[in-house]
C-alpha positions, 0 to 999 in steps of 0.5 A: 831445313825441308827441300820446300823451304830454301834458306833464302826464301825463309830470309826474305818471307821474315824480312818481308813481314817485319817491313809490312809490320814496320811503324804499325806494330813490332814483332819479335822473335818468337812471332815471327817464328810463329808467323813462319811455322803457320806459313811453312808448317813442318818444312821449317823448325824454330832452329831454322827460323833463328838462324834467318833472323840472325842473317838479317841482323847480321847482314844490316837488313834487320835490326834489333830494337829495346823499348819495353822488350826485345823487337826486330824491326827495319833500320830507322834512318837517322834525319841527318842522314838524308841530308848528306 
């Protein structure tokens, strides 16, 4: 990855535009990646970008979703949850 683009800041730009999407629209992978070479330009790969989506997901911070296709979203709090 570029000097410009750390792995932390590519982390959180992903994870921000998947939350200002969230209930709106679904986003997968390759938007996202698409999203992030438009910001970023030449400073991140697509490489880089799957590895900041796996981080995400494996971190619980993004999950992903399977209605119609493959989609990263938020976690969906369960309504039982927020009675406990």
């Amino acid at each position: 990855m570029a000097d410009s683009v750390s792995k932390e800041e590519l982390v959180e730009s992903i994870y921000q535009e998947v939350a200002k999407v969230q209930g709106k629209k679904q986003l997968k992978a390759g938007d996202l990646t698409k999203l992030m070479i438009k910001k970023y330009g030449d400073a991140v790969s697509k490489n880089d970008v799957k590895f900041a989506i796996k981080e995400l997901i494996d971190s619980g911070r993004c999950v992903y979703t399977y209605f119609g296709g493959s989609f990263i979203e938020l976690p969906h709090e369960e309504g039982a949850a927020k009675h406990i």
